[in-house]
N, CA, C and O atoms as a Maestro MAE file, in Angstrom:
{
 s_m_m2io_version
 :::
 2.0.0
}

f_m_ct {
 s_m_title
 :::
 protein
 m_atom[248] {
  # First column is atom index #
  i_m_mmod_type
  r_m_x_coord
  r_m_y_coord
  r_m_z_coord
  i_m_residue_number
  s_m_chain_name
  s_m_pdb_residue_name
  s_m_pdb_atom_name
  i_m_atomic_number
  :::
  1 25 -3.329 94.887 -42.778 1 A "UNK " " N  " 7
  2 3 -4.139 93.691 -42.587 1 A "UNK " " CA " 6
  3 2 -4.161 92.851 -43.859 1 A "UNK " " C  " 6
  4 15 -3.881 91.661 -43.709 1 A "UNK " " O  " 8
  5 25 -4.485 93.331 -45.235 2 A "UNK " " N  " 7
  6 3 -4.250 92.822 -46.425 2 A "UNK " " CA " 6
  7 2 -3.028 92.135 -46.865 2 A "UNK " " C  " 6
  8 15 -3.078 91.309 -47.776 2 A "UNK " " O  " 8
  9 25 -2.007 92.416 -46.304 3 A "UNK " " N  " 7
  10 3 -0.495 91.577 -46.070 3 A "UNK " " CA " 6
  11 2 -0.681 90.567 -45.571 3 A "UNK " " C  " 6
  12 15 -0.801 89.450 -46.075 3 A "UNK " " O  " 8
  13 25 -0.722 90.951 -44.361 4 A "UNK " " N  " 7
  14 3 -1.002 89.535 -43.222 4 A "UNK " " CA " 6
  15 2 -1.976 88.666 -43.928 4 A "UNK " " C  " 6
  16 15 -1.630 87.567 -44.361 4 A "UNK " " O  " 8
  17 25 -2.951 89.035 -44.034 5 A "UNK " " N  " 7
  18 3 -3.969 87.899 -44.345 5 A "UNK " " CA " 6
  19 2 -3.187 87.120 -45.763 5 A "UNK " " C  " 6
  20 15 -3.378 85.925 -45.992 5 A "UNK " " O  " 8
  21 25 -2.208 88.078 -46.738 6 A "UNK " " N  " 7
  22 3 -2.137 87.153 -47.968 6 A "UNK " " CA " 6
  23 2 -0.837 86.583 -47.427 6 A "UNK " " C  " 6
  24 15 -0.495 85.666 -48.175 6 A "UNK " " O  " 8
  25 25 -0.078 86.729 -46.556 7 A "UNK " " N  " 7
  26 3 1.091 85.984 -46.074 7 A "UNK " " CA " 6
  27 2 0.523 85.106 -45.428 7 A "UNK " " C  " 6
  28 15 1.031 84.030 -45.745 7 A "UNK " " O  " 8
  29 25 -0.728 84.893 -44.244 8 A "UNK " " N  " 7
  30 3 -1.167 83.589 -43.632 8 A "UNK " " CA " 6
  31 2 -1.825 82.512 -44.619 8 A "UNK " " C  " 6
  32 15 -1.884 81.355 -44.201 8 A "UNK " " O  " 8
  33 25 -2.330 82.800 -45.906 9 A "UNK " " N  " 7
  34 3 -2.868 82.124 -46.825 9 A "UNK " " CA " 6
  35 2 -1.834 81.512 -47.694 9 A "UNK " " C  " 6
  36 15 -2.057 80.542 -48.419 9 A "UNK " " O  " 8
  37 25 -0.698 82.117 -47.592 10 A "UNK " " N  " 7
  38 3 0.640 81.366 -48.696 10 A "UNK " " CA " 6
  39 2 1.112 80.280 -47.839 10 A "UNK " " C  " 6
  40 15 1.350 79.120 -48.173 10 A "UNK " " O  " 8
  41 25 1.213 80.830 -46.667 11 A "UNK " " N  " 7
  42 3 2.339 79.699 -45.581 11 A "UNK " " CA " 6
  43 2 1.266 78.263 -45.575 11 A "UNK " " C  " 6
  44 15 1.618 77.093 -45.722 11 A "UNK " " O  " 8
  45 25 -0.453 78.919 -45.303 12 A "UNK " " N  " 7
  46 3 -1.267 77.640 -45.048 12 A "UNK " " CA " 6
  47 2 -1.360 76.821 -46.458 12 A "UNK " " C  " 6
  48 15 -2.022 75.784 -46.445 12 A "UNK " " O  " 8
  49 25 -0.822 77.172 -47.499 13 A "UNK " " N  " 7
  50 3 -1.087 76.822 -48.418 13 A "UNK " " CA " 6
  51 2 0.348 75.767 -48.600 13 A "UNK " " C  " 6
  52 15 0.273 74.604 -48.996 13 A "UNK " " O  " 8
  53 25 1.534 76.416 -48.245 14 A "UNK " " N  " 7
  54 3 2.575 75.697 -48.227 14 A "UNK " " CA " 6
  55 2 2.923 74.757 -46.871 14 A "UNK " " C  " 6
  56 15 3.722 73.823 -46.940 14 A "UNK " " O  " 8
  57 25 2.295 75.086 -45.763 15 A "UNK " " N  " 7
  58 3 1.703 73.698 -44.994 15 A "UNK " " CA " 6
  59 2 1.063 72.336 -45.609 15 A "UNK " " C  " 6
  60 15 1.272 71.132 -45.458 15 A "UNK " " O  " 8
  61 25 0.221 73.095 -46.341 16 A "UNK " " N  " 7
  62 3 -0.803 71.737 -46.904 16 A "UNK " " CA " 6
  63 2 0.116 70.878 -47.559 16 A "UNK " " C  " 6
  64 15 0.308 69.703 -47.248 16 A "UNK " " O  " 8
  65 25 1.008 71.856 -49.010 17 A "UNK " " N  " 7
  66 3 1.881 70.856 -49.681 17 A "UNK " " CA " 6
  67 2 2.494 69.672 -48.946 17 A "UNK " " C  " 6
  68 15 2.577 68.450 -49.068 17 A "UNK " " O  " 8
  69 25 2.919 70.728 -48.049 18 A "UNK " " N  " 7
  70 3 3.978 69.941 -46.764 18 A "UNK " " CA " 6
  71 2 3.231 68.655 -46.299 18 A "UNK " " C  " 6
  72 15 3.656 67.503 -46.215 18 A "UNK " " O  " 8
  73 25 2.210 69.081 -46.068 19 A "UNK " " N  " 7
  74 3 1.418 67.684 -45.683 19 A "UNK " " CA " 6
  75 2 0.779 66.710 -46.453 19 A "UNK " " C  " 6
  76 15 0.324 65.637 -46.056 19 A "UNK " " O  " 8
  77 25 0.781 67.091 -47.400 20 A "UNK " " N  " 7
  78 3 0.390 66.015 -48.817 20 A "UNK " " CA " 6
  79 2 1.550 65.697 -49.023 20 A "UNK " " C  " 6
  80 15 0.634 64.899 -49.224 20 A "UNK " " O  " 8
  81 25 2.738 65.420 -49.216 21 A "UNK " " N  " 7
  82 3 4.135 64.996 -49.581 21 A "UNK " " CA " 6
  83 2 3.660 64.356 -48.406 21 A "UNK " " C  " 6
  84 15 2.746 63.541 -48.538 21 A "UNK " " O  " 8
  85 25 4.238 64.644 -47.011 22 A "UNK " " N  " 7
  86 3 4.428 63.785 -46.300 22 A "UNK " " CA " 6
  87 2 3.282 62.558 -46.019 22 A "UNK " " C  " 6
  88 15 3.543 61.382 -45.764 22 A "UNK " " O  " 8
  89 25 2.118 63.094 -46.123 23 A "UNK " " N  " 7
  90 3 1.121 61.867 -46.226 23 A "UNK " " CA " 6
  91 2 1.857 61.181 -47.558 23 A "UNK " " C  " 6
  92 15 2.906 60.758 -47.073 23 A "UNK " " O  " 8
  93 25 1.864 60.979 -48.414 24 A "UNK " " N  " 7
  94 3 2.595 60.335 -49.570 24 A "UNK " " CA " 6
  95 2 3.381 59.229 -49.272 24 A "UNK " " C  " 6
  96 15 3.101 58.049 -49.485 24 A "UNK " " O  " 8
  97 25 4.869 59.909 -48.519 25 A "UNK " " N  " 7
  98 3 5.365 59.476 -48.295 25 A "UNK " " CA " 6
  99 2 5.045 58.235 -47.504 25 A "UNK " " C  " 6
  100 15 5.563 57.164 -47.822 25 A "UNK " " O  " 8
  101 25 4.054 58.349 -46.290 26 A "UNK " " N  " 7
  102 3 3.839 58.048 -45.431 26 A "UNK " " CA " 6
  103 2 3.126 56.472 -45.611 26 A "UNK " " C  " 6
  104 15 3.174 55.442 -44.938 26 A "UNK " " O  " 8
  105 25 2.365 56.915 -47.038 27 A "UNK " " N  " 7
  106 3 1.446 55.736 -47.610 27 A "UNK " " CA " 6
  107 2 2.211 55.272 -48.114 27 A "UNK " " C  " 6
  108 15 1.889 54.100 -48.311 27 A "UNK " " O  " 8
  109 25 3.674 55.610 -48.710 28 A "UNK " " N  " 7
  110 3 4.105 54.662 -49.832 28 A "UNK " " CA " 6
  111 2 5.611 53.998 -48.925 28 A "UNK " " C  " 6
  112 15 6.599 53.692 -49.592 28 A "UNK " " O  " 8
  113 25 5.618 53.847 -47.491 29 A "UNK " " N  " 7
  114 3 6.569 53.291 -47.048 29 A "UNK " " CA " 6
  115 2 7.174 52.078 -47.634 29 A "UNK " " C  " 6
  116 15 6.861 51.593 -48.721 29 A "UNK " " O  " 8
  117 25 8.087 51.622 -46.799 30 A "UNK " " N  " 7
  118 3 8.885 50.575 -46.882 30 A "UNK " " CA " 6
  119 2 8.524 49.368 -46.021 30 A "UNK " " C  " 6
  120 15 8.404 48.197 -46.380 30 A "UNK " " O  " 8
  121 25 8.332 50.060 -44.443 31 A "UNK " " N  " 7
  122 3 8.425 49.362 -43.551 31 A "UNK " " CA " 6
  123 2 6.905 49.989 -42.953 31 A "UNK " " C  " 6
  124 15 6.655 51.145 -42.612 31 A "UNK " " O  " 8
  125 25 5.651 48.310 -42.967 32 A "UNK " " N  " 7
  126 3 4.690 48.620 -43.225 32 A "UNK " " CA " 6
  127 2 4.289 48.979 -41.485 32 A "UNK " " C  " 6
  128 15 3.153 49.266 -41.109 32 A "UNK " " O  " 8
  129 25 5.341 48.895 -40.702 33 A "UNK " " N  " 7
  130 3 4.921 48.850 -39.301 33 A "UNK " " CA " 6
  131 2 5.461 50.185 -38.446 33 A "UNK " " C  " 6
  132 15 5.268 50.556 -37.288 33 A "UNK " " O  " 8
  133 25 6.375 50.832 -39.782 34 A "UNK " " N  " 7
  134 3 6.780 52.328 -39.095 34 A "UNK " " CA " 6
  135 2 5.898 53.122 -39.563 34 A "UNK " " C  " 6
  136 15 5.906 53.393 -40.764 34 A "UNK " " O  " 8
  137 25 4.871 53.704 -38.621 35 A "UNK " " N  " 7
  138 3 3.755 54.607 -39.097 35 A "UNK " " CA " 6
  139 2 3.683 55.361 -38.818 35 A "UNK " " C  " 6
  140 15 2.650 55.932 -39.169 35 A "UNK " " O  " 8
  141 25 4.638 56.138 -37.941 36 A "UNK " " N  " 7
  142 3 4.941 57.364 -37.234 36 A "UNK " " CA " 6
  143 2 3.445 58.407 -36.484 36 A "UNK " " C  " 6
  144 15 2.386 57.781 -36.446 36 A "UNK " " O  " 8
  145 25 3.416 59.524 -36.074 37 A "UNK " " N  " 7
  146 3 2.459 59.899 -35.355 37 A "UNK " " CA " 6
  147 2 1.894 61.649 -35.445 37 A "UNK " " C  " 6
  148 15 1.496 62.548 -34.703 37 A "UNK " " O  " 8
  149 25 2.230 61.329 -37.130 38 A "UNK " " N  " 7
  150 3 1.503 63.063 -37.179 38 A "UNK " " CA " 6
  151 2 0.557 62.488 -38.004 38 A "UNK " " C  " 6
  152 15 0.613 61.446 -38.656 38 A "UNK " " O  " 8
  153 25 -0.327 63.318 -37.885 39 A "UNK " " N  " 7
  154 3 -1.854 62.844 -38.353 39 A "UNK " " CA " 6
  155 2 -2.101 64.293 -39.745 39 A "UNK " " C  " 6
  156 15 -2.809 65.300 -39.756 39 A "UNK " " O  " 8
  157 25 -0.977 63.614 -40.893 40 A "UNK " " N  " 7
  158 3 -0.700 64.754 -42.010 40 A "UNK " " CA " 6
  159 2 -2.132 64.501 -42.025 40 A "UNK " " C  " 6
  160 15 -2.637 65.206 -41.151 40 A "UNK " " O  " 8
  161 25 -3.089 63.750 -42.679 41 A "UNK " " N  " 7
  162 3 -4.351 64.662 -43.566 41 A "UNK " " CA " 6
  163 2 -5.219 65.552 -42.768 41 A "UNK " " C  " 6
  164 15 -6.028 66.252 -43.379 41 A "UNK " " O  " 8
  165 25 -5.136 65.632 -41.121 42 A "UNK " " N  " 7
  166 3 -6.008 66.278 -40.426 42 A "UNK " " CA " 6
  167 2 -5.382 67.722 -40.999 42 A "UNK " " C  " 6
  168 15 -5.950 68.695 -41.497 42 A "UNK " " O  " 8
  169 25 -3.762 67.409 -40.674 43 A "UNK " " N  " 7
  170 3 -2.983 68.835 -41.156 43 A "UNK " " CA " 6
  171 2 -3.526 69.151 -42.364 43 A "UNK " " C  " 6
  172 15 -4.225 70.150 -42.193 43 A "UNK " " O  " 8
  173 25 -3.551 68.804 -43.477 44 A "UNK " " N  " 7
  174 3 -3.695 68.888 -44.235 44 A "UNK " " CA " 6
  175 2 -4.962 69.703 -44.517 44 A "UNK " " C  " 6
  176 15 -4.854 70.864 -44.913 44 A "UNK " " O  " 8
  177 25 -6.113 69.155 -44.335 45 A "UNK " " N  " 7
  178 3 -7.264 69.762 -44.155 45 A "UNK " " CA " 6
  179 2 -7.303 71.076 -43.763 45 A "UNK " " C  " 6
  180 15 -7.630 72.038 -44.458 45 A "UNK " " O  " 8
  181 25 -6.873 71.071 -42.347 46 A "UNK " " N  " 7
  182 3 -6.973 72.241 -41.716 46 A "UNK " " CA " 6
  183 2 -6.257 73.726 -42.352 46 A "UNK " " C  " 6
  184 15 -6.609 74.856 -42.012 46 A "UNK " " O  " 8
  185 25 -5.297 73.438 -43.237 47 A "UNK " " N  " 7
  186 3 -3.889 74.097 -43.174 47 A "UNK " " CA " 6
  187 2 -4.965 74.601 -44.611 47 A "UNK " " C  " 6
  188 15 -5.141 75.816 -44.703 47 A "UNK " " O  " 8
  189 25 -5.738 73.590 -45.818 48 A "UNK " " N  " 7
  190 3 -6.543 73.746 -46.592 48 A "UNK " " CA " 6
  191 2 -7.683 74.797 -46.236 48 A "UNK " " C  " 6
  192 15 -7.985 75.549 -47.162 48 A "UNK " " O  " 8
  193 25 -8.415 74.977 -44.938 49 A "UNK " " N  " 7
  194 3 -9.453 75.472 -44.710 49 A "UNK " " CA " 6
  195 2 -8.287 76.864 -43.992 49 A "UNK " " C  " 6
  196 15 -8.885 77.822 -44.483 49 A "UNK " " O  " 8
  197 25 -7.622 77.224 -43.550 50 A "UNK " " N  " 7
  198 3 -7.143 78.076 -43.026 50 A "UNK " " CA " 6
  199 2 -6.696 79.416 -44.307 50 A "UNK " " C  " 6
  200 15 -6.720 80.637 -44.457 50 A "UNK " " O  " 8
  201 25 -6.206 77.821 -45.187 51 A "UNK " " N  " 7
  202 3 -5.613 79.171 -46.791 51 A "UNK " " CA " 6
  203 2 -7.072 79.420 -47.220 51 A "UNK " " C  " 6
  204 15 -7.235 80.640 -47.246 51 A "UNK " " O  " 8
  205 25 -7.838 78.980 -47.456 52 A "UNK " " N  " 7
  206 3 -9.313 79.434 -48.152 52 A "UNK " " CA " 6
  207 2 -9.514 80.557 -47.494 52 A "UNK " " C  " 6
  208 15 -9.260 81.651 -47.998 52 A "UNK " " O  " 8
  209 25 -10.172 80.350 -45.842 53 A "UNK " " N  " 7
  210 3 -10.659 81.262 -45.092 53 A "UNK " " CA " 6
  211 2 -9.829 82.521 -45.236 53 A "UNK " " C  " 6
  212 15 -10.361 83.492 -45.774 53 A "UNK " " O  " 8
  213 25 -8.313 82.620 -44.719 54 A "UNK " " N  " 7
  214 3 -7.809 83.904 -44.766 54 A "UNK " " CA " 6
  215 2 -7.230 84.623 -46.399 54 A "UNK " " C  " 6
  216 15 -6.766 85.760 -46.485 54 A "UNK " " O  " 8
  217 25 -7.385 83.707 -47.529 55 A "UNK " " N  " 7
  218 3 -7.462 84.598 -49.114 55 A "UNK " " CA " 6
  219 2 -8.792 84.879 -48.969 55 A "UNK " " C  " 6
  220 15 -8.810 86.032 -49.399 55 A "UNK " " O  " 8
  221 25 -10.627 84.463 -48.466 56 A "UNK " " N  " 7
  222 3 -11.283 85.196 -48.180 56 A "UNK " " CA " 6
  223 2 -11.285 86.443 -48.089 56 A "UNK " " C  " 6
  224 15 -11.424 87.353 -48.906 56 A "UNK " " O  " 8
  225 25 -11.048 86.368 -46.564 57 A "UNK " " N  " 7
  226 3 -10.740 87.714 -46.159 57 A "UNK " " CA " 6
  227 2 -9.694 88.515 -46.765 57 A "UNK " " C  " 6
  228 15 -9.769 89.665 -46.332 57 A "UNK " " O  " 8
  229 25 -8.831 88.377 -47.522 58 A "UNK " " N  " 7
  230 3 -7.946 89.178 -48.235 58 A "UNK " " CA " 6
  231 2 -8.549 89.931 -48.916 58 A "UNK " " C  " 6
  232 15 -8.733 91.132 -48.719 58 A "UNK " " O  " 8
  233 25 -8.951 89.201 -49.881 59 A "UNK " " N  " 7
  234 3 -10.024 89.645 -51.467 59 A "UNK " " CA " 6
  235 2 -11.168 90.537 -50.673 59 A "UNK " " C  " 6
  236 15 -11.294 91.675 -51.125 59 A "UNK " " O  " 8
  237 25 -12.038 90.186 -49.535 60 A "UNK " " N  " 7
  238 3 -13.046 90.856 -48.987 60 A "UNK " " CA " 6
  239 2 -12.465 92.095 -48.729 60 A "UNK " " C  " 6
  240 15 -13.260 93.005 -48.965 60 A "UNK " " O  " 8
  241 25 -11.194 92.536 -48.265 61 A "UNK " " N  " 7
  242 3 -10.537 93.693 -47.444 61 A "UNK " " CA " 6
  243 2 -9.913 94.661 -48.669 61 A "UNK " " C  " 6
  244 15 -9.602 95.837 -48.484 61 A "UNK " " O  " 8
  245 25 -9.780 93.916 -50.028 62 A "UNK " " N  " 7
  246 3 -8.730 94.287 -50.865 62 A "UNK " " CA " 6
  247 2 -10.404 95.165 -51.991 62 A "UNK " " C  " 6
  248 15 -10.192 95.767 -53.044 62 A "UNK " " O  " 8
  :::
 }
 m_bond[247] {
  # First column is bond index #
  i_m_from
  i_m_to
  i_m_order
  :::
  1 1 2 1
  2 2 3 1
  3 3 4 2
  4 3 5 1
  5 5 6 1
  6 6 7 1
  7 7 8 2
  8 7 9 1
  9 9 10 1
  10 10 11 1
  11 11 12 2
  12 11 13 1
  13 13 14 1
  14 14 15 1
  15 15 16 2
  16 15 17 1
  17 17 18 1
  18 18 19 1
  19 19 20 2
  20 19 21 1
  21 21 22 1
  22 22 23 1
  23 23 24 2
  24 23 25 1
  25 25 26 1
  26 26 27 1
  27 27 28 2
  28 27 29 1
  29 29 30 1
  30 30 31 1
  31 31 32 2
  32 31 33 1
  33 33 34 1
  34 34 35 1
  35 35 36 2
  36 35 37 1
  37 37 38 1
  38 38 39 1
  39 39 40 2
  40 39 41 1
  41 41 42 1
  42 42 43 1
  43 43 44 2
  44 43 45 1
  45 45 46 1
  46 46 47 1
  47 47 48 2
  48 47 49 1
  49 49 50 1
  50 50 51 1
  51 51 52 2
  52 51 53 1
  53 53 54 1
  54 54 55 1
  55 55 56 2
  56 55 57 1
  57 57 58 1
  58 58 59 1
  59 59 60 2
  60 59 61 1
  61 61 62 1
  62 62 63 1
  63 63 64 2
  64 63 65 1
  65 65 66 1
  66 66 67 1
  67 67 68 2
  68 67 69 1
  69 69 70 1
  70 70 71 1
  71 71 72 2
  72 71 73 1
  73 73 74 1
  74 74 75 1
  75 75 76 2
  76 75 77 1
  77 77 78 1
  78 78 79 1
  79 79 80 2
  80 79 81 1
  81 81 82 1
  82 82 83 1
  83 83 84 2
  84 83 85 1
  85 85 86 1
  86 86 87 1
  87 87 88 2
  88 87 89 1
  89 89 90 1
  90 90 91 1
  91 91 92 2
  92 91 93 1
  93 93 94 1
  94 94 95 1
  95 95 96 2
  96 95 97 1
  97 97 98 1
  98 98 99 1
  99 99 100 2
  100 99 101 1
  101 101 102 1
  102 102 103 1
  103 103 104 2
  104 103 105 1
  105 105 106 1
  106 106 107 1
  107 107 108 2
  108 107 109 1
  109 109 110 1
  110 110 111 1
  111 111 112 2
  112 111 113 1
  113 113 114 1
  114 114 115 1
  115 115 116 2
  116 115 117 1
  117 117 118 1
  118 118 119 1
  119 119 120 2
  120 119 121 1
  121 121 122 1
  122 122 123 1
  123 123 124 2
  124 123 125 1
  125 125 126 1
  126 126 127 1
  127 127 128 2
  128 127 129 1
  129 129 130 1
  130 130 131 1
  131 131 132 2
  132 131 133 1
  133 133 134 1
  134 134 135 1
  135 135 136 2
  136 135 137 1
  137 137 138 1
  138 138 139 1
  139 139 140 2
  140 139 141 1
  141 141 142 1
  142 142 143 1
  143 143 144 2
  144 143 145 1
  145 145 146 1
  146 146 147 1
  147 147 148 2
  148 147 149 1
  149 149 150 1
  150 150 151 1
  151 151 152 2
  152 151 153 1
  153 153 154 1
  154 154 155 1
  155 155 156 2
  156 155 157 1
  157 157 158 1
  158 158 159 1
  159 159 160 2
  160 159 161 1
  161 161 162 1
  162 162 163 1
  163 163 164 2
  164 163 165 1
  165 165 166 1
  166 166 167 1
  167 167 168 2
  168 167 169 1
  169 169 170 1
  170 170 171 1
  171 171 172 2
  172 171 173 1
  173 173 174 1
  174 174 175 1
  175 175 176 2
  176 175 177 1
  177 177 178 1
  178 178 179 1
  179 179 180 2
  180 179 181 1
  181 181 182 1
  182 182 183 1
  183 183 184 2
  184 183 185 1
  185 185 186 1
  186 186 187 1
  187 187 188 2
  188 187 189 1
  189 189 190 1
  190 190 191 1
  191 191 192 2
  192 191 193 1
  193 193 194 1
  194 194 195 1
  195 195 196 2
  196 195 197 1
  197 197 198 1
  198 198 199 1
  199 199 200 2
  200 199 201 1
  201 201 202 1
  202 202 203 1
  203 203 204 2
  204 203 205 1
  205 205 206 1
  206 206 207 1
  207 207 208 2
  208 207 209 1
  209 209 210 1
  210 210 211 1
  211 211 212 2
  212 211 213 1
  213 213 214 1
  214 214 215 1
  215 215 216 2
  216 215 217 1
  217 217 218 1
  218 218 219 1
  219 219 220 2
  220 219 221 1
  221 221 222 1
  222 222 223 1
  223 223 224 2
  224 223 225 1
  225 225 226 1
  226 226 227 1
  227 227 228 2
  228 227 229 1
  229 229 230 1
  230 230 231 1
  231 231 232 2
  232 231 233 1
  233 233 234 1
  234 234 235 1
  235 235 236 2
  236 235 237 1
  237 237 238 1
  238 238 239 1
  239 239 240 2
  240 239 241 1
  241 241 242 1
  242 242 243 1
  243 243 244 2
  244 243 245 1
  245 245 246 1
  246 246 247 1
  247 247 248 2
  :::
 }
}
């Protein structure tokens, strides 16, 4: 269980990056009318509260 939980906390953690670059990107376009349709900071957030919650529980189990 201590695996899992520190492998779901790396990936959510490397989601988030993923989604802060791409929000980035997203703000610093070219073309102010291509705005495409993933909603990175919700990702972002979430992917943020997912790595917190499950290194929680890591450290709690460890």
């Amino acid at each position: 269980m201590q695996v899992s939980m520190l492998s779901v906390s790396i990936a959510a953690a490397a989601l988030f990056v993923l989604a802060e670059v791409a929000d980035w990107r997203r703000r610093n376009r070219r073309d102010v009318d291509d705005v495409g349709f993933m909603p990175w900071r919700a990702i972002a957030m979430l992917s943020v509260a997912v790595a917190l919650l499950s290194a929680a529980v890591w450290l709690h189990q460890g």
